[in-house]
Backbone bond lengths (Angstrom), bond angles and torsions (degrees), N, CA, C in turn:
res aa  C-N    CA-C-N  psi(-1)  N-CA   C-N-CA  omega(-1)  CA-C   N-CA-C  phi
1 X - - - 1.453 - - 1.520 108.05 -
2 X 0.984 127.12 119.21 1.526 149.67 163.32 1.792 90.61 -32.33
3 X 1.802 97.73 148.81 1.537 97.70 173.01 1.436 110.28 -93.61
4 X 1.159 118.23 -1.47 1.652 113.74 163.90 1.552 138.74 -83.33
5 X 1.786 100.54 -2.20 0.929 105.34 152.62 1.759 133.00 -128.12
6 X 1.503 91.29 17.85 1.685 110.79 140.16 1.497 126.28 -18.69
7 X 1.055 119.06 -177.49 1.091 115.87 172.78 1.586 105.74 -152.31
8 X 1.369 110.91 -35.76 1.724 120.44 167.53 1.636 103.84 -106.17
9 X 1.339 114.96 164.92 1.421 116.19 166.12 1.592 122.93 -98.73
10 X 1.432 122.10 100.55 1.289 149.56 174.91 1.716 96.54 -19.44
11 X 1.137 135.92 143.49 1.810 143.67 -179.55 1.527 85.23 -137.11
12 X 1.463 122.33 121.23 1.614 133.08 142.94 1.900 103.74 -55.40
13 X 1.182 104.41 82.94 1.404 90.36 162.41 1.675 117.46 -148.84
14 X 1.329 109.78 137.57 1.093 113.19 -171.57 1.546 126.84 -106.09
15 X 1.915 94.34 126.01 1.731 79.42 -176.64 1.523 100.19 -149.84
16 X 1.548 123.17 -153.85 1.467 105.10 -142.01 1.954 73.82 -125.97
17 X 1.474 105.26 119.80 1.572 122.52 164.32 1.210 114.82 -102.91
18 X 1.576 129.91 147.07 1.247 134.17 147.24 1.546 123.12 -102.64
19 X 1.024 126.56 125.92 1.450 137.89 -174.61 1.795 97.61 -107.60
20 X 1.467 98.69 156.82 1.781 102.85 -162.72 1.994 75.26 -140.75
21 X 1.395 98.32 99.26 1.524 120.46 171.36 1.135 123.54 -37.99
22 X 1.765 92.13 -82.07 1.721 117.19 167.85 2.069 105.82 -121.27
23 X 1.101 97.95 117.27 1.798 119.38 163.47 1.432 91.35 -56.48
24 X 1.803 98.21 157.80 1.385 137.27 -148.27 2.057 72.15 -102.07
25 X 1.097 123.92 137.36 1.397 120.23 145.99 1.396 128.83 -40.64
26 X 1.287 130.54 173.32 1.556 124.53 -158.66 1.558 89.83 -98.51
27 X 1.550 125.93 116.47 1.253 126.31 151.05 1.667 94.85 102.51
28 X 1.257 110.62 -8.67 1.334 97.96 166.53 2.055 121.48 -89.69
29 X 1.268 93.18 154.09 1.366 115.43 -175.96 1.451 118.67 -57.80
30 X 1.432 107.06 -41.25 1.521 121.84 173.81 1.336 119.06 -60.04
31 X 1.448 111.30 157.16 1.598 118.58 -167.40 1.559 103.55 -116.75
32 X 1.474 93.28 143.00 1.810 103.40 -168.43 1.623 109.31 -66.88
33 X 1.129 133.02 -151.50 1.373 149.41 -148.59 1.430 106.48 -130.96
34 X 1.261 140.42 70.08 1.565 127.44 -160.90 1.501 97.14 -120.67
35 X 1.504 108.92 125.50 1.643 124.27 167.32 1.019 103.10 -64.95
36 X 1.423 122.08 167.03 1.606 147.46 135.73 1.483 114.01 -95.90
37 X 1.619 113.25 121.70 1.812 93.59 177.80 1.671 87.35 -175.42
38 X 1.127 96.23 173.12 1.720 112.33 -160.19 1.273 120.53 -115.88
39 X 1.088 128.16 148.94 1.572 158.74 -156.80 2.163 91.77 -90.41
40 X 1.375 95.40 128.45 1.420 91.70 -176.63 1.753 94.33 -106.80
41 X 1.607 97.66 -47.17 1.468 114.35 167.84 1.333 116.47 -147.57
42 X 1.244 120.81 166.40 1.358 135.76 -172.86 1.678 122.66 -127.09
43 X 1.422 115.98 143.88 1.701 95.38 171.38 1.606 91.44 -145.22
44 X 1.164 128.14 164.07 1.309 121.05 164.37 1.449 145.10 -44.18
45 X 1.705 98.11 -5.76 1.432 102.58 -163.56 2.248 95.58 -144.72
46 X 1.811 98.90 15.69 1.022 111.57 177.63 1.604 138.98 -179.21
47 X 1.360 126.71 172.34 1.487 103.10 -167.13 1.615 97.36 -141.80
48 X 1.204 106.67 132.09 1.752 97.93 167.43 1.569 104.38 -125.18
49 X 2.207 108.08 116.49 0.959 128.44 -131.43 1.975 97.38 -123.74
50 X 1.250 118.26 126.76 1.708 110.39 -178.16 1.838 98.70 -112.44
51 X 1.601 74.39 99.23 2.039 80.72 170.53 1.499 107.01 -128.57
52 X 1.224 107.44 174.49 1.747 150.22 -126.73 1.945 75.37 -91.42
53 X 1.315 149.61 -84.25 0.790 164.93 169.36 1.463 148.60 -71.06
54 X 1.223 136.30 103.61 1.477 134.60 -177.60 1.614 114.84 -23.26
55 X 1.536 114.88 130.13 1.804 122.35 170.12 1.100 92.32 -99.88
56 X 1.720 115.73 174.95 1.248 139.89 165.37 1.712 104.52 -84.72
57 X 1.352 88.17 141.63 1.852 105.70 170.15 1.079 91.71 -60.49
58 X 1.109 116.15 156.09 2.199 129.77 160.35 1.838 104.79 55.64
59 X 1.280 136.39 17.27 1.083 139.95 -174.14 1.842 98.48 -87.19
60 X 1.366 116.21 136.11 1.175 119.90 163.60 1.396 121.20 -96.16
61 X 1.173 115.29 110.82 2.004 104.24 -170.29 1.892 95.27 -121.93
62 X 0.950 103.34 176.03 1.800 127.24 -174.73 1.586 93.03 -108.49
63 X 1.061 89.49 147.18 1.336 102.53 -172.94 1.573 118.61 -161.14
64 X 1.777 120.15 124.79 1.348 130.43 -161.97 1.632 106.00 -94.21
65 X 1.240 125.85 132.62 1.252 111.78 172.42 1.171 111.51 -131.94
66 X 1.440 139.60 111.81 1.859 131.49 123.71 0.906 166.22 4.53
67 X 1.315 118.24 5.00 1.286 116.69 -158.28 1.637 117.43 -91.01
68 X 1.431 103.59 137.22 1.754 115.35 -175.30 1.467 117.54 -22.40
69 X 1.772 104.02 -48.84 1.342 105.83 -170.54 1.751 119.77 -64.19
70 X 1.432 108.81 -5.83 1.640 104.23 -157.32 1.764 94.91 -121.71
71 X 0.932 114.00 -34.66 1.787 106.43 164.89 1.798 86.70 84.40
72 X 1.034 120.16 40.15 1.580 113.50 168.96 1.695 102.92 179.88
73 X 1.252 108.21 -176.87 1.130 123.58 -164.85 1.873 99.52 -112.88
74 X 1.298 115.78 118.83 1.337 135.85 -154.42 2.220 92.40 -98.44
75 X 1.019 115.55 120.19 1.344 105.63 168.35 1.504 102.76 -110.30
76 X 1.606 88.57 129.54 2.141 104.04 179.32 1.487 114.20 -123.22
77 X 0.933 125.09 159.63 1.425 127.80 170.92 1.799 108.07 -104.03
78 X 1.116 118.49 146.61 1.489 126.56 173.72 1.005 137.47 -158.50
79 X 1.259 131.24 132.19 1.510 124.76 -174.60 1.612 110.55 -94.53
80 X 1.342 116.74 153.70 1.697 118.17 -174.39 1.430 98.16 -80.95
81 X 1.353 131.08 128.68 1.346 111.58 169.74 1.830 112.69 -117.66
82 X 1.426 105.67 13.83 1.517 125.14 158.31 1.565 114.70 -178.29
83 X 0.958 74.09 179.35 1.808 82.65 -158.68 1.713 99.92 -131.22
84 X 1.300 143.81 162.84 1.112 131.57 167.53 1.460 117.59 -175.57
85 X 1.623 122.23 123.11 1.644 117.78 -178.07 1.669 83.46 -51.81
86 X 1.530 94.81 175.66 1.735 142.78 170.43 1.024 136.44 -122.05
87 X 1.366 144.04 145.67 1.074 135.10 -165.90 1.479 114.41 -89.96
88 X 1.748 97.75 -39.51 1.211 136.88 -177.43 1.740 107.43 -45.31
89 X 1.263 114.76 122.72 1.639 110.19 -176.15 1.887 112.65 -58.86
90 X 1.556 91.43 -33.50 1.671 111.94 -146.80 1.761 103.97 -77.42
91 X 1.505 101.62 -0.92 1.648 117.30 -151.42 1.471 91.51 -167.19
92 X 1.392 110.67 96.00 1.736 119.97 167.01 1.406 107.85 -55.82
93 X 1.631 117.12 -58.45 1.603 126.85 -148.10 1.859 90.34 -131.63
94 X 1.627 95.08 155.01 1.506 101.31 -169.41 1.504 88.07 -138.85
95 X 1.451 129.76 140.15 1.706 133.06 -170.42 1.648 109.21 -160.32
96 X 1.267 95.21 127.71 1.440 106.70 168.36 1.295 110.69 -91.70
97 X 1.636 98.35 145.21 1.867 109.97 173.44 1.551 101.66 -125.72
98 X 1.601 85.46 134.46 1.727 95.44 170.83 1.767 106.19 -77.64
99 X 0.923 129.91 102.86 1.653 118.52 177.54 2.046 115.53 -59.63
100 X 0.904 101.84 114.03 1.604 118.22 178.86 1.504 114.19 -79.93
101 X 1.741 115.47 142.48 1.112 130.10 173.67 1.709 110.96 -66.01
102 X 1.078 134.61 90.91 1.740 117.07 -147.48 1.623 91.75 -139.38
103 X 1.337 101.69 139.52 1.605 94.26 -162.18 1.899 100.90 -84.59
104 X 1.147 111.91 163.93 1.351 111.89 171.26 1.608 99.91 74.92
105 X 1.385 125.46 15.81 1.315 125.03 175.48 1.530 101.55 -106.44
106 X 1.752 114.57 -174.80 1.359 135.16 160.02 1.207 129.57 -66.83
107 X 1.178 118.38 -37.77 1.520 120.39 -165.01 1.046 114.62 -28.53
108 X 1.149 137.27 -78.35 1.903 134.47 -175.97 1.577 80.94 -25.09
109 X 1.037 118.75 -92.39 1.673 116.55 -144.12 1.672 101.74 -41.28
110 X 1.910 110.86 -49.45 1.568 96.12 -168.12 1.663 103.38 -76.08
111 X 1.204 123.45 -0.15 1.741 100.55 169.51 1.383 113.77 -99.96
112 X 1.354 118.36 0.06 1.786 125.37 148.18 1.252 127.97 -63.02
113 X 1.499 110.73 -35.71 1.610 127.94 174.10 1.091 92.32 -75.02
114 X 1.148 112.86 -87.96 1.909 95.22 -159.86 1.631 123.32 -56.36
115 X 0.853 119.16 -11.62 1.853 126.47 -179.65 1.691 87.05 -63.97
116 X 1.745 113.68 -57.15 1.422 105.62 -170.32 1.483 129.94 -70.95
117 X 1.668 110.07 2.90 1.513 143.95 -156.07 1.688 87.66 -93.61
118 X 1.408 118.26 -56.93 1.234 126.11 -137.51 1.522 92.59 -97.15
119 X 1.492 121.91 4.56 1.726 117.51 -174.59 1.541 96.52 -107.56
């Protein structure tokens, strides 16, 4: 999608996310499935992410983010809204997330950060 018909303004910035694949079952002891993988760019209302392994289209996952400006770890909700091999050795798969209004998440704070990112 062209940035003119965006709606936020896209930031090249790179930082260190955790995504939680597959959740632990309810009441179980076991621990879910959580990547490590990186932020290619960011917008307030989204993330385009270069990880180790293929997501599901339309999948909703949790997701931890880093970034320099916030001095903590930001929790977001997101849906995959593509998925895509790479050419890139360093980064198998490349995926956009729609970021969701999701209660018990970050958002207020990460669409404060980046509003102050983008001035």
């Amino acid at each position: 999608m062209s940035q003119e018909k965006r709606k936020h303004l896209r930031l090249p910035v790179e930082s260190t996310i955790f995504i939680e694949l597959v959740s632990p079952r309810a009441g179980s002891s076991e621990s879910g499935e959580v990547a490590m993988c990186k932020t290619l760019e960011v917008s307030r209302d989204g993330l385009r992410v270069g990880l180790e392994r293929e997501v599901t289209v339309g999948a909703i996952l949790q997701i931890g983010v880093q970034l320099p400006e916030s001095g903590d770890t930001l929790y977001l909700a997101g849906e995959v809204s593509w998925c895509r091999a790479n050419e890139e050795p360093q980064q198998s798969w490349s995926a956009g997330f729609k970021l969701l209004n999701a209660a018990n998440s970050d958002i207020d704070r990460w669409i404060a950060l980046l509003a102050e990112m983008e001035r």
